[in-house]
N, C-alpha and C positions, 0 to 999 in steps of 0.2 A: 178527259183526254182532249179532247174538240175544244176545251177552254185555253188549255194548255197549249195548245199548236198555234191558238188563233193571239196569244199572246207572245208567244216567241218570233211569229210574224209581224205583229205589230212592233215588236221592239227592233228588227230588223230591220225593218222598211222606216223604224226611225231613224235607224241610225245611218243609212242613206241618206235621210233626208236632212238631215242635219250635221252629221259627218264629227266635226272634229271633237275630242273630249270636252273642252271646256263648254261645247254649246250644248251636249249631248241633251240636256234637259230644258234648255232656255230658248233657243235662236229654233222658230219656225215651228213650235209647239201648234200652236191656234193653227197654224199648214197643216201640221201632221194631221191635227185632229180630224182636218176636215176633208184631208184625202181618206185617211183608214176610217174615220167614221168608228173607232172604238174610243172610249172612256177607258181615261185614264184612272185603275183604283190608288186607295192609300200605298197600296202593299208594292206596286208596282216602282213605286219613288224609292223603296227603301232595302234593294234589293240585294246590294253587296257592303258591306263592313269593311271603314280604313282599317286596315293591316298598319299597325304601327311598328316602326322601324325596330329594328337591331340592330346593332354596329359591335363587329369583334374587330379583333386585330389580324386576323388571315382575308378580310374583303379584299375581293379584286374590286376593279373601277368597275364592271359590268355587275360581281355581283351588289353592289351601292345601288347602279340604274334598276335592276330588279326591284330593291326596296322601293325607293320612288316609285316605283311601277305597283307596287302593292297599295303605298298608300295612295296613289294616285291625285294626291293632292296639287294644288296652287302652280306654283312654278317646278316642282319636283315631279309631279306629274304630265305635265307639258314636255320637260329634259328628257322623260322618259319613252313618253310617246315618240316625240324627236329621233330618238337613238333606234326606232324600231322603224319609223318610216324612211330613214337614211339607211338603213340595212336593206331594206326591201326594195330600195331603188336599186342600190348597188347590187343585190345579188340578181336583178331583172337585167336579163341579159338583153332583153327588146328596149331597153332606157336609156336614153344618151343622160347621161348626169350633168349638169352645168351645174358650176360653184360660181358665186358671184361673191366680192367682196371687197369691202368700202368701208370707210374711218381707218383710224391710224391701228388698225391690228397685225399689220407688219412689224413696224418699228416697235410693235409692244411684245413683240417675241411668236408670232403665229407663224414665219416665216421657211423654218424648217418643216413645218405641219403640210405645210399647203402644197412646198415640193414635194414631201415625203406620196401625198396622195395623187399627184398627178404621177408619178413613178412607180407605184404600185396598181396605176390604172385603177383607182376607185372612184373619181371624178374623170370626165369627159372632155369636158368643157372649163373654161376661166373665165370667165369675165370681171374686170378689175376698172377701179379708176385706176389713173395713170399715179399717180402719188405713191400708192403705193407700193405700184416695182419704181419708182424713185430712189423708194427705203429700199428696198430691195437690193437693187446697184449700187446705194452707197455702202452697203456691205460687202457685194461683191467687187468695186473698186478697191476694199480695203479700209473702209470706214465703220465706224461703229455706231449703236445707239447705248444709253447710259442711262442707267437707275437714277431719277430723279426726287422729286418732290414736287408736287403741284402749289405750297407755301413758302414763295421763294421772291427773293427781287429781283422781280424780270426788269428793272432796269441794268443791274448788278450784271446778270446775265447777259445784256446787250451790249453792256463794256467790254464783255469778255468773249465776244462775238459767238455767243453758246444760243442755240435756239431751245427752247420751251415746247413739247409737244402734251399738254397735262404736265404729267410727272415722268417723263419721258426726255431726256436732251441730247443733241446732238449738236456737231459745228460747221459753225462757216464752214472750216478748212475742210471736212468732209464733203460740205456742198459742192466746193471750188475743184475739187479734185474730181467727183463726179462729174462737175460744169468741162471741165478739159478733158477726160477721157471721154465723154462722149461725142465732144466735136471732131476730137478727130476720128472719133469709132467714126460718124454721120460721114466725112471724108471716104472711108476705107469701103461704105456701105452703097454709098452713089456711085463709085468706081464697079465694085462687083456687080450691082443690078442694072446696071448700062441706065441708070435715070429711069427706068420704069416705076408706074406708081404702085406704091406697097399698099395692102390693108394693113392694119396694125396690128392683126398676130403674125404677119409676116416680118413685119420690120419690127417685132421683139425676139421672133427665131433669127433672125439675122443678130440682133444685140447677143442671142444665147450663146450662136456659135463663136463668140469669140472673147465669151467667159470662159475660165479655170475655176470659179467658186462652187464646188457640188452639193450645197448648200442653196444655192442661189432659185428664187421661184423661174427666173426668165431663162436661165442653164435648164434649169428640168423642163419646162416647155418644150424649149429646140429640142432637145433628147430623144424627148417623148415624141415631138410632134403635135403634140397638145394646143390646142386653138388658146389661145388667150390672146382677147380681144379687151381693148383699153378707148371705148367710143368715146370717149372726153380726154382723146389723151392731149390735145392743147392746153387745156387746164390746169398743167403743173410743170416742174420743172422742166423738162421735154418741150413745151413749146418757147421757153427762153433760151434753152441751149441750143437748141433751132436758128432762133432769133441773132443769136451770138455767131455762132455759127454760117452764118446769111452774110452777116458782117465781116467777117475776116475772109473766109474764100475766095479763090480769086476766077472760080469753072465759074461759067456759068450754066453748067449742066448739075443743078444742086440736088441732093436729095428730095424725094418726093414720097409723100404719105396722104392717102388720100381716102379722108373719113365716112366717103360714101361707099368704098368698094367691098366693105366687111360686110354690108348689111348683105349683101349676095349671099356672102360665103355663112352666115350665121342663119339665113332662111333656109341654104341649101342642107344646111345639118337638119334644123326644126323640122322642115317637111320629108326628108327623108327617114325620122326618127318613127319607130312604129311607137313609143311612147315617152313621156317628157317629163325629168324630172328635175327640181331647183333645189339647193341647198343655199340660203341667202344669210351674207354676214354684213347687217348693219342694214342697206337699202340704196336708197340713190337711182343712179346712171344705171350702173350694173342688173340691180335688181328689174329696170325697165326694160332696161335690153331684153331680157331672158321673156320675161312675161309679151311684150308685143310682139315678140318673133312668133310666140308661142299662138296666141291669136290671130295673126297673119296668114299663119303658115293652117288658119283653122283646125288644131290640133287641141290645145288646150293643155297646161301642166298635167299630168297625172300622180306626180306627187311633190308637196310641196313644203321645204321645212325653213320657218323665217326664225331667223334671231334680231333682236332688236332692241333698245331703249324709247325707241322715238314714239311717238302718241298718235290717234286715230284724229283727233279732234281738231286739227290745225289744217289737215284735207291733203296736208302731203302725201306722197308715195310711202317714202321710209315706213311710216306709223300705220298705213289704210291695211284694215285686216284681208286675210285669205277670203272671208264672205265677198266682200267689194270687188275683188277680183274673179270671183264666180259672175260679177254682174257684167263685167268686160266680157268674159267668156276666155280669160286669158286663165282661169285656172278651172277646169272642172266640175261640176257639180259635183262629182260621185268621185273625186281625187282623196286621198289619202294625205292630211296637211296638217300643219298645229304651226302656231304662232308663238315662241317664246320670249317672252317678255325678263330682258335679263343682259348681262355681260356676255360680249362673243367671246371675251377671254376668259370665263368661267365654263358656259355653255359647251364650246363648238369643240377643245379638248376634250372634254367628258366624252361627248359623242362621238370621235374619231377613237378614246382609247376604249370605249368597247363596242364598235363595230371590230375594229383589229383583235379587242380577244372572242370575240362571234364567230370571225371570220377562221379564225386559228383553232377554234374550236370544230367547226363544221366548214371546212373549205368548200367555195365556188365550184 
């Protein structure tokens, strides 16, 4: 019995020390050993059996992540773990949640998803590059994105003044119409705040308020009142309609946005939060925003779910694992985390539709 306990302790105190499933057995072994000072036997490596899949025709999306979750495998196993630490954040009522979210996963149809959860209050927090509530507004301006093909002549395309996003296309004339509605939105917007300087989830609740699209991710903000914050928002179309915008006006009392006054309002959320959690689609801006507030504010993530393509090895942000980020101190040690390595447009639906049937199941 005394073997017994002293091994279930040890696997314990591994799994602290090591934390996410894919390392469970690999990252900090030779550590472990040398804090618990037990020997690892044969029998103790071989201790659960992949449960292989069944697939009928009554599966719901959740009960699929359960399989995964049996067999605990590769990336199905990571999907899975994902779906149960985004549930644990969201049902932790002490967690401010921040969704962070970068590449073109608007314009590829994630757009109704991201409002639908800022509305339902399962995320907190937004943090976005600016590009993509660009997509965003050209939808809610009345513009569209189009089923493409990524095997195309993008010369053909430039004739036809159609732009190329992958397999994704959208137009000029969408651009241009977005370009004009929002100079004079920027107009109607420097009138109301008497030229005071906005942070930029302010001056996107201000864009909300005077959408009609209920669809729209920057409409469900203002709604909500949902912070979404856009720290690069120069970086895309917004800072040329700006630009444009400069140019024709004739006040000189112009719109003002001023990208150091969110770093207040985003530390005042971090340090007020009794716990911190990230949901990250793609990496970038966004995904650093959330992490150094989270370190600043000496807090540290307490849970952390990344989707991603992008690779460790090139020393970027995007690709640097959850480990690297225990070494800033901006995630953790003992955080609840997995890295999936995969498409946010395969991944990040799976995960939202069954937290939704969890949640439907066993309500908050």
């Amino acid at each position: 019995m005394h073997a017994l306990l002293k091994k279930r302790a040890y696997f314990d105190a591994l799994k602290q020390l090591t934390q996410s499933r894919e390392n469970f057995f690999f990252l900090d072994i030779e550590y472990a050993h040398s804090k618990l000072r037990v020997r690892m036997k044969r029998e103790d490596f071989l201790r659960e059996y992949v449960s292989h899949m069944k697939i009928d025709s009554v599966m719901t999306v959740d009960d699929l992540i359960q399989k995964f979750d049996a067999s605990g495998s590769f990336g199905a196993g990571r999907v899975a773990t994902a779906c149960d630490i985004f549930e644990k954040m969201v049902r932790d009522k002490d967690c401010t949640v921040f969704l962070t979210v970068a590449g073109a996963i608007v314009p590829a149809g994630l757009r109704t998803v991201i409002a639908d959860l800022m509305r339902k209050k399962r995320v907190d927090v937004v943090v976005s590059t600016a590009a993509n509530m660009v997509h965003d507004l050209i939808e809610a301006f009345g513009g569209h994105h189009y089923k493409g093909h990524y095997l195309v002549d993008d010369f053909t395309l430039y004739k036809y003044h159609i732009y190329r996003i992958y397999d994704i296309f959208v137009t000029e004339d969408d651009y241009l119409k977005l370009d004009s509605g929002l100079s004079d939105m920027f107009d109607e917007i420097a009138r109301d705040t008497k030229n005071q300087p906005l942070a930029s989830h302010e001056f996107v609740w201000e864009i909300g308020k005077r959408l009609k699209d209920p669809n729209s991710i920057v409409r469900a903000a203002y709604e909500t009142k949902t912070p979404l914050f856009l720290p690069a928002i120069r970086d895309s179309e917004f800072g040329f309609v700006y630009w444009l915008y400069q140019q024709r006006t004739k006040s000189k009392k112009l719109l003002q946005v001023d990208a150091f006054k969110e770093v207040s309002e985003i530390m005042k959320i971090a340090s007020n939060s009794e716990r911190l959690g990230m949901v990250v689609l793609g990496g970038g801006v966004p995904r650093n925003t959330v992490q150094h507030a989270a370190v600043t504010a000496k807090r540290g993530l307490d849970y952390a779910v990344i989707i991603t393509m992008d690779r460790a090895e090139t020393g970027g942000l995007s690709g640097s694992t959850l480990e690297e980020t225990v070494s800033w101190g901006k995630v953790k040690k003992t955080a609840e985390k997995v890295m999936v390595i995969g498409d946010v447009l395969i991944a990040f639906p799976l995960m939202v539709a069954s937290l939704e049937e969890r949640l439907n199941k066993k309500p908050m």
